[in-house]
C-alpha positions in Angstrom: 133.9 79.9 95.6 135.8 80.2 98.7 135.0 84.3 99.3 132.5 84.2 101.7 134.5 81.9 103.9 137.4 84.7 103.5 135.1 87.7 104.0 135.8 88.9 100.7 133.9 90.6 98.5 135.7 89.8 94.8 138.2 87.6 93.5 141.5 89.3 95.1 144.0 87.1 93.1 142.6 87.4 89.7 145.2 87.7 86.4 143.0 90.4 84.7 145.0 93.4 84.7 142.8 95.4 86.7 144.3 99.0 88.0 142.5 99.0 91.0 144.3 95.8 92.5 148.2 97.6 91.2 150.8 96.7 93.7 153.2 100.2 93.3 156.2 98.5 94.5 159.7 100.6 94.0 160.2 99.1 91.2 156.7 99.7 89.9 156.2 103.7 90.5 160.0 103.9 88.8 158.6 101.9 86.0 155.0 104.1 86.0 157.5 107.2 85.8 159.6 106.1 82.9 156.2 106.1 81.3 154.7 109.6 82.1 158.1 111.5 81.8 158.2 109.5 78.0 154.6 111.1 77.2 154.8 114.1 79.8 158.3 115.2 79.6 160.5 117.9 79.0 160.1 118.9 75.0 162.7 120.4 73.0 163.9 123.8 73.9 163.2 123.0 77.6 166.1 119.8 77.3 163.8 116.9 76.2 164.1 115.1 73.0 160.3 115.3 72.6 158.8 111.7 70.4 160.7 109.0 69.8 160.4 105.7 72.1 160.0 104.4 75.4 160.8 101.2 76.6 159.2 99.0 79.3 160.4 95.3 79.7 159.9 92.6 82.5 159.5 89.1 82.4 155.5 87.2 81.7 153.6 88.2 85.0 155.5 90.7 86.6 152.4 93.5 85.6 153.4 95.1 82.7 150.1 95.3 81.1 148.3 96.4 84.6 151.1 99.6 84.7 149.9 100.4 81.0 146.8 100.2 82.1 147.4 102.7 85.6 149.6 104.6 82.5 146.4 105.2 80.4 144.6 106.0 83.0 146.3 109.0 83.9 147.6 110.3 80.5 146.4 113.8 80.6 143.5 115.6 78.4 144.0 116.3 75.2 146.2 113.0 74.3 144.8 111.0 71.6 145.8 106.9 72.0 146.3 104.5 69.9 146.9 101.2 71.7 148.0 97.9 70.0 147.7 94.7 72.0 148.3 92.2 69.4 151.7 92.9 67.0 151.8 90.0 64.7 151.0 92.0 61.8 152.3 93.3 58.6 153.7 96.5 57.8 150.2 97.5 56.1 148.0 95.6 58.9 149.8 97.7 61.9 149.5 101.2 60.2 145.7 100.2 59.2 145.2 99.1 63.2 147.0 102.2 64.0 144.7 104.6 61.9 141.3 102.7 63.4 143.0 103.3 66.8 143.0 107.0 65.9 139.9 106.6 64.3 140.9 107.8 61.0 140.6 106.1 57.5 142.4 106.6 54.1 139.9 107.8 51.4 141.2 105.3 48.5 139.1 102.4 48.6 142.1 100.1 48.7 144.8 101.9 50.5 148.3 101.5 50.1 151.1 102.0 52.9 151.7 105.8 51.7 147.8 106.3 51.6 147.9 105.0 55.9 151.1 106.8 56.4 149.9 110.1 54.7 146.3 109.9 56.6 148.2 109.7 59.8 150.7 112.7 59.2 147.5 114.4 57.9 146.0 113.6 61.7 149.3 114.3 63.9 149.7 117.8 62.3 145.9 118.5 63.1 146.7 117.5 66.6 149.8 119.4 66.9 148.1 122.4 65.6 145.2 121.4 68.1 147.5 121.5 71.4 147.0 117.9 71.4 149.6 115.4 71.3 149.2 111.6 70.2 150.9 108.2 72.2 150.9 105.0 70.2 151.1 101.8 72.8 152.7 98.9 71.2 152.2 95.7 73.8 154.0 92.6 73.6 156.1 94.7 71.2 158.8 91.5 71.6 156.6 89.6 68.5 156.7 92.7 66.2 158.7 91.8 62.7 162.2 93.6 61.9 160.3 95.6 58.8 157.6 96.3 61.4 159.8 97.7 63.9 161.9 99.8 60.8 158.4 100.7 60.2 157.7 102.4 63.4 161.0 103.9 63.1 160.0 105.9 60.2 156.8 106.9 61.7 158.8 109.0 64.2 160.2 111.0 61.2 156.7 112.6 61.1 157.6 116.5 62.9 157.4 119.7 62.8 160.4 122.0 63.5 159.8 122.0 66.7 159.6 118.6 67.5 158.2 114.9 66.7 154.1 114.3 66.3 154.2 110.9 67.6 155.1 109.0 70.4 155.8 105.3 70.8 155.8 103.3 73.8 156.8 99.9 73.2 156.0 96.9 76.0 157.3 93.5 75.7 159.8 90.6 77.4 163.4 90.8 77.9 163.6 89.5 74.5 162.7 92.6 73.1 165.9 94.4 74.6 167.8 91.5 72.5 166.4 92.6 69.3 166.8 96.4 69.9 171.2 95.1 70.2 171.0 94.2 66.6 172.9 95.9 63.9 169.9 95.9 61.7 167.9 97.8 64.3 170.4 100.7 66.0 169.0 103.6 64.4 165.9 102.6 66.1 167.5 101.8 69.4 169.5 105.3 69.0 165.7 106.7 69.4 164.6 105.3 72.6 164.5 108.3 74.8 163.4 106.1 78.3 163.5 102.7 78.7 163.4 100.5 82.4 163.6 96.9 83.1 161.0 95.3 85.7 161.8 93.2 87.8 160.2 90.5 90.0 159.0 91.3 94.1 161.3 90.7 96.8 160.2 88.7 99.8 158.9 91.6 101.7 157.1 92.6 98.5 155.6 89.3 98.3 153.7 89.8 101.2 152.9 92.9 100.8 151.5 92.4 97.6 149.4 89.9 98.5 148.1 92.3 101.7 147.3 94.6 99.4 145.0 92.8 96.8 143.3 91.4 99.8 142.7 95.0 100.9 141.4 95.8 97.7 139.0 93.0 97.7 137.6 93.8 100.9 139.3 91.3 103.3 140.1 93.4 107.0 141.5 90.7 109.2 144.9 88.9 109.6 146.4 87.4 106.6 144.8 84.0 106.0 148.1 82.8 104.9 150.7 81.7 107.9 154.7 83.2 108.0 155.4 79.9 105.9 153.0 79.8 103.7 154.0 83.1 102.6 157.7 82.5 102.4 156.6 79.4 100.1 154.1 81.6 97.9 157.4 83.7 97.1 159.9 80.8 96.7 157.5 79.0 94.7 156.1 81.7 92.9 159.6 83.8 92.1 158.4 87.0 92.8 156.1 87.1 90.1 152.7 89.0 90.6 150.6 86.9 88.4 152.3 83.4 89.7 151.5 84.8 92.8 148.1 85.3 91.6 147.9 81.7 90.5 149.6 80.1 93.4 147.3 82.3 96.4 144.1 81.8 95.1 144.5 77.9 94.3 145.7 77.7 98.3 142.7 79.8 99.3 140.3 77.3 97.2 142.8 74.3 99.4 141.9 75.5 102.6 138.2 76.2 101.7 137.9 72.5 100.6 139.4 71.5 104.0 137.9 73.9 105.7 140.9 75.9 107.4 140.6 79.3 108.2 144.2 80.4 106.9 146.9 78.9 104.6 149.6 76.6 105.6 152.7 75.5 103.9 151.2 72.2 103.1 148.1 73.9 101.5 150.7 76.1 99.4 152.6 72.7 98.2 149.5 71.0 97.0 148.4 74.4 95.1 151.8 74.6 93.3 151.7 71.0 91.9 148.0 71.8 90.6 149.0 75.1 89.1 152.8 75.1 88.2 153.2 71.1 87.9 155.5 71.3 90.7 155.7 68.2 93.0 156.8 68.9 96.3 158.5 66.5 98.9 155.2 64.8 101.1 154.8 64.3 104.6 152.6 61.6 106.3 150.5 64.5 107.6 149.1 65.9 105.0 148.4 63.0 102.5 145.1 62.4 103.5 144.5 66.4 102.5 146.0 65.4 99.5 142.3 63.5 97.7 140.4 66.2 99.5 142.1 69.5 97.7 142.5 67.8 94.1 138.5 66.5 95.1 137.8 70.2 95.8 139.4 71.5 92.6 137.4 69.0 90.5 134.1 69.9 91.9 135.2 73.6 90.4 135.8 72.4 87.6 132.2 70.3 86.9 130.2 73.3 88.4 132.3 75.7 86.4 132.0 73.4 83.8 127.8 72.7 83.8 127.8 76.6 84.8 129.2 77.4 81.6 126.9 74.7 79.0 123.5 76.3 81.3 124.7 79.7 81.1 124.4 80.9 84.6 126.8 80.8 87.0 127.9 77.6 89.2 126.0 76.5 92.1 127.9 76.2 95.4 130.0 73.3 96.4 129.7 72.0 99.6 132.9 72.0 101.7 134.3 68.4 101.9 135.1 67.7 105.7 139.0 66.6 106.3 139.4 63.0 106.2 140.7 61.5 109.7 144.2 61.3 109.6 144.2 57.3 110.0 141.6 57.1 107.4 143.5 56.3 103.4 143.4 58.8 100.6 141.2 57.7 98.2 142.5 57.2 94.8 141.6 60.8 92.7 142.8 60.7 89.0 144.6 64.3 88.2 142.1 65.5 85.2 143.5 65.9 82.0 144.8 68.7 80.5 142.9 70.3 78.0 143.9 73.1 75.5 142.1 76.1 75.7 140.2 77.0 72.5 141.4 79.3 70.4 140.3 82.9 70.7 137.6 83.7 68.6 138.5 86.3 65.3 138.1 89.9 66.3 135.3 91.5 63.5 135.4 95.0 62.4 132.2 96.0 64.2 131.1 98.2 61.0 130.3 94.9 59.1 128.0 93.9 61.7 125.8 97.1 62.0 123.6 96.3 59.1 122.7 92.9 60.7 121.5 94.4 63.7 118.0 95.1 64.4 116.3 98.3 64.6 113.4 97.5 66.8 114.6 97.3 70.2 111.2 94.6 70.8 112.9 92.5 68.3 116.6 92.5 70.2 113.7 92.1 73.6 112.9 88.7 71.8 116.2 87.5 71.1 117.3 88.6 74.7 114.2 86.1 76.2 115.3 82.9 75.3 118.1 83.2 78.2 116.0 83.7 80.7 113.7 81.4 79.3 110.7 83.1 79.4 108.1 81.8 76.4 108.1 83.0 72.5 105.5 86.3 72.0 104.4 88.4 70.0 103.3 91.1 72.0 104.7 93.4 74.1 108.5 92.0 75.5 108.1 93.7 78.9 104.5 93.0 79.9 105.2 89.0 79.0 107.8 89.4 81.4 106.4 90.6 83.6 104.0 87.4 83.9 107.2 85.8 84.7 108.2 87.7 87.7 110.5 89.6 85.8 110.9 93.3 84.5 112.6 95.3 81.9 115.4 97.4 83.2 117.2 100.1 81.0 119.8 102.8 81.5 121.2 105.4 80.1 124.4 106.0 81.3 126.3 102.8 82.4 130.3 101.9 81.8 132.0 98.6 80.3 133.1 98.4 84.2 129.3 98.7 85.6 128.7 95.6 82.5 131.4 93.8 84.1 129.6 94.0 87.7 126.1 93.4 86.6 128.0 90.3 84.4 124.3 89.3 83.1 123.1 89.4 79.2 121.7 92.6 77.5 120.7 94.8 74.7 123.5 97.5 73.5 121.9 100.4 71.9 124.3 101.6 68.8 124.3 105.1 67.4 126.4 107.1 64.9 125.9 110.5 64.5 121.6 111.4 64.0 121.3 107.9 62.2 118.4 105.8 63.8 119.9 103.4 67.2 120.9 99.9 66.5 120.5 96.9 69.2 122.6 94.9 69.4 122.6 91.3 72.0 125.8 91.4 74.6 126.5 88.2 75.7 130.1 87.8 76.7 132.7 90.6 77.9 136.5 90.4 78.0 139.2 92.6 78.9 139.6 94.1 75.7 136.5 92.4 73.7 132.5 91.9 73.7 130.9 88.9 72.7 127.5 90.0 70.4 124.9 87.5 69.3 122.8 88.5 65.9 120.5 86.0 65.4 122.1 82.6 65.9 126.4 83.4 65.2 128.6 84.8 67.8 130.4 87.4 66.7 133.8 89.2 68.5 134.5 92.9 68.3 137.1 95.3 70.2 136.0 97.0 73.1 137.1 100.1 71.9 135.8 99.7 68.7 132.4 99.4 70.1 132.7 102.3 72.3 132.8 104.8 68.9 129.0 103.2 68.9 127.8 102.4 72.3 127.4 105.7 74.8 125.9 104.0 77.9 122.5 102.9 76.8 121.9 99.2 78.1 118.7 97.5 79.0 118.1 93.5 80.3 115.8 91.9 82.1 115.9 91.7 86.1 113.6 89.3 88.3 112.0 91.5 91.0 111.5 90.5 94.8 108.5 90.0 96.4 106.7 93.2 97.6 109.4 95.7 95.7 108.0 99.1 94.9 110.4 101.7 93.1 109.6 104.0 96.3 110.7 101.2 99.4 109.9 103.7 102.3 111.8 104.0 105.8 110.8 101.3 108.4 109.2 99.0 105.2 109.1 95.1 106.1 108.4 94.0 102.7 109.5 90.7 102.0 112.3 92.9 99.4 113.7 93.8 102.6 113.9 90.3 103.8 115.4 89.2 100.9 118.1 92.1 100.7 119.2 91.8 104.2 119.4 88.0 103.7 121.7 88.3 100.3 123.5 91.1 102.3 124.4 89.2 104.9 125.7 86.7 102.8 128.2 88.9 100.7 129.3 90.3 104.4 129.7 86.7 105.3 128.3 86.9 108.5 124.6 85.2 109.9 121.4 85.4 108.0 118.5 86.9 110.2 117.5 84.3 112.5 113.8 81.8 111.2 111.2 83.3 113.5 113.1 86.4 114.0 111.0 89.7 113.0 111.4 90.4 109.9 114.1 93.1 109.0 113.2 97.1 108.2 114.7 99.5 106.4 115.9 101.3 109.0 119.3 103.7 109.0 121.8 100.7 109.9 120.2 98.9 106.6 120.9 101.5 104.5 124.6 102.1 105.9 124.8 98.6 104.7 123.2 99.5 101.5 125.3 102.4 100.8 128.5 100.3 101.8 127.8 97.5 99.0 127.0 100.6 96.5 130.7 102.1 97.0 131.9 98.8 96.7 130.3 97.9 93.3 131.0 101.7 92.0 127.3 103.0 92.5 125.9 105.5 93.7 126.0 105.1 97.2 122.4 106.6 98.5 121.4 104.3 100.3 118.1 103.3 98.2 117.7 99.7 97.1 116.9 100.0 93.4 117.1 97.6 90.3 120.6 97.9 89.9 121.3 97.4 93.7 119.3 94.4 93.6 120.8 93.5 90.6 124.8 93.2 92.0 123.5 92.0 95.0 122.3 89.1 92.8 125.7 88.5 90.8 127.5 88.5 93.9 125.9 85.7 95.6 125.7 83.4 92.4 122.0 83.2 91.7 120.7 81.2 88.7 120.3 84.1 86.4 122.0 84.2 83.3 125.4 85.1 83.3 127.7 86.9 80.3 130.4 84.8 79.0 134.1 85.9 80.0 136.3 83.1 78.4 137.5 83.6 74.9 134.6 80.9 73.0 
């Protein structure tokens, strides 16, 4: 909504845990540390106790998950993961969730605890005997179950003589430093070999922290947020990184609505008592702002809203110009609050395969509807084609290139030489995919999908006027107008001039080009192909269909 008017390119103050926007205060790289040296460490014989656990605590928002996810990131080669985001299990749920992690399976049709546990000392010793070593990531570990955690204890008994097979890295609240005091639970607490506590930013981090996700999300000017503002964001916001989060991107939609170029105090007041509840002390001067900011956040909600119902993303809102300061606040009615859903259940993808159909021109047809082109019989691609529109597929894109493109598609799904699978993609979380077979919306891990899916993904794309595959040097075509117009757009600067002559692809284009390409994690050559055309057209909110990204 408001990143144009702050020369951004993304959302800088998103809660996703996203490792690119990881703010490595002190605190942070000592944390990150505490990780690697539990997984990367000394083993014994060189003065390392080699398995056991590691310990990471900090209270909600202050980025534990985004360090595990920097942590994964750089676990070296030859590591096999296991990675557990929701503990509320049993004892025989979290050893079956551990063996699917390590893609593994008991052989008795209905295994017992000793038929998970002997599979998995079957796997570690394979590993060890491999060179490889195995990390089991346990987050939110602070809801795990006494006989869980007792559990996990034991599983650390699997070694050689040489050392232990697995290692356990357990993430949670301060709470779970509480449970590891009790009696019951000291053997297991006698086994954590590293274990840090994080804590919230200092003042200084603060605005740092919020520099640096700016950065990261393309913003190269002064801070649009005053000296005050900023010492607000970190009184309000405690030091938090995902209050923070919460707090600076409500303030940048406040100052968008009023049309201010950088946040004030005032601003930061009014986005605290919409996102924390918290009712600052008023001044005369800013009650008339007051209607216009809780205005502003209900037109994001209706378009978000109708954006959501339509399936493609919400059409821009119109500024609302600051009411004369003699002029009374109209009466706005705070919206009610609203529980979220609750997530949908996560399906074993395996059950799903045989639903799936094995005619890619069947998952074509079900992939139509949303951009409503007409019912056929014939060929998918040439009735799209009527339509302005054409089929795109690739071989070799990433859940991250998905998340760009953010639009509907087909999945191709192999196993081994059995014949491909299609499956519909239409939403994408961070650690799920939304698939439609036929009319039910089903919810699988990401990572369970990944043992099927290696790249292959096809949708439709509408194509600009006058686009050729081969746009040459010094072309006019009206695809060149149209690019330079969108580009201008996400630079947030002036569209070519009416009447102006019409823009050529010339070497300063394609600079442009090549910068949006290294933004969105293409490759940056400079040509404007489908997938250039088709970011271009997720970042400035066209009315194509979008994927869901909020648990249904």
């Amino acid at each position: 909504m408001y990143s144009n008017h702050f020369g951004l390119t993304q959302d800088p103050f998103s809660i996703a845990p996203d490792p690119r926007y990881l703010f490595m205060s002190e605190r942070h790289r000592e944390a990150l540390a505490h990780l690697l040296y539990g997984v990367t460490g000394p083993q014994p014989g060189a003065g390392g106790s080699g398995g056991g656990f590691v310990l990471l605590t900090g209270d909600i928002g202050t980025g534990k998950t985004t360090i595990c996810r920097c942590f994964l990131e750089q676990i070296p080669s030859g590591c096999h993961v296991a990675y557990i985001f929701n503990p509320k299990l049993t004892v025989t749920e979290l050893l079956q969730s551990i063996c699917e992690e390590f893609h593994i399976a008991p052989t008795a049709a209905t295994p017992t605890v000793k038929d998970y546990i002997d599979t998995l000392n079957s796997f570690l010793l394979q590993s060890h005997a491999a060179g490889q070593s195995c990390v089991l990531i346990i987050d939110e570990a602070q809801n795990l179950q006494a006989d869980v955690l007792e559990q996990l204890r034991l599983l650390t008994n699997l070694e050689t003589n040489e050392r232990k097979l697995l290692q356990i890295v357990l993430i949670g609240q301060p709470e779970l430093r509480s449970m590891l005091e009790r009696a019951e639970l000291e053997q297991l607490a006698q086994r954590v070999i590293a274990r840090f506590h994080l804590d919230a930013l200092t003042e200084r981090e603060t605005t740092q922290y919020i520099a640096h996700r700016l950065s990261v999300a393309g913003h190269n000017k002064s801070l649009p947020f005053d000296a005050k503002a900023l010492q607000r964001i970190h009184h309000l916001a405690r030091g938090v990184p995902r209050r923070i989060n919460l707090l600076c991107g409500r303030a940048l939609l406040g100052a968008w609505a009023n049309g201010m170029e950088r946040v004030d105090r005032a601003v930061v007041n009014k986005a605290a008592a919409e996102v924390f509840g918290t009712e600052p002390a008023r001044d005369s001067g800013t009650r008339s702002r007051r209607a216009v900011y809780a205005l502003g956040g209900l037109l994001l909600i209706g378009a978000g809203l109708a954006a959501f119902l339509r399936g493609s993303p919400p059409a821009p809102v119109i500024p609302v110009a600051k009411a004369p300061a003699s002029a009374p606040a109209p009466a706005v009615s705070a919206p009610a609050v609203i529980a979220p859903p609750a997530p949908a259940p996560i399906e074993a993808i395996e059950a799903l395969l045989p639903q799936m159909p094995r005619d890619i021109n069947a998952a074509w047809r079900e992939l139509a509807p949303l951009w409503k082109l007409p019912a056929s019989d014939g060929d998918p691609c040439q009735s799209a084609a009527a339509q302005n529109l054409q089929c795109y597929r690739s071989a070799n894109l990433s859940v991250p290139l998905l998340r760009q493109l953010a639009r509907p598609g087909i999945l191709t799904l192999q196993s081994g030489n059995e014949a491909p699978l299609y499956a519909l993609l239409v939403g994408l979380n961070d650690q799920t995919a939304t698939l439609r077979i036929g009319t039910e919306l089903h919810t699988v891990r990401l990572i369970a999908l990944g043992r099927f899916w290696h790249g292959d993904f096809a949708t439709y794309w509408r194509t600009p006027d006058g686009y050729s595959a081969k746009l040459r040097e010094g072309s006019s075509a009206a695809a060149i107008t149209q690019l330079a117009t969108q580009l201008a757009q996400v630079d947030g600067v002036a569209a070519p001039a009416a009447g102006a002559s019409a823009p050529v692809l010339d070497a300063a284009l394609r600079e442009r080009i090549r910068a949006f390409q290294r933004a969105q994690g293409l490759k940056p050559d400079g040509q404007p192909g489908p997938l250039t055309f088709m970011q271009i057209e997720s970042a400035t909110a066209t009315n194509e269909p979008r994927l869901l990204t909020k648990p249904r």
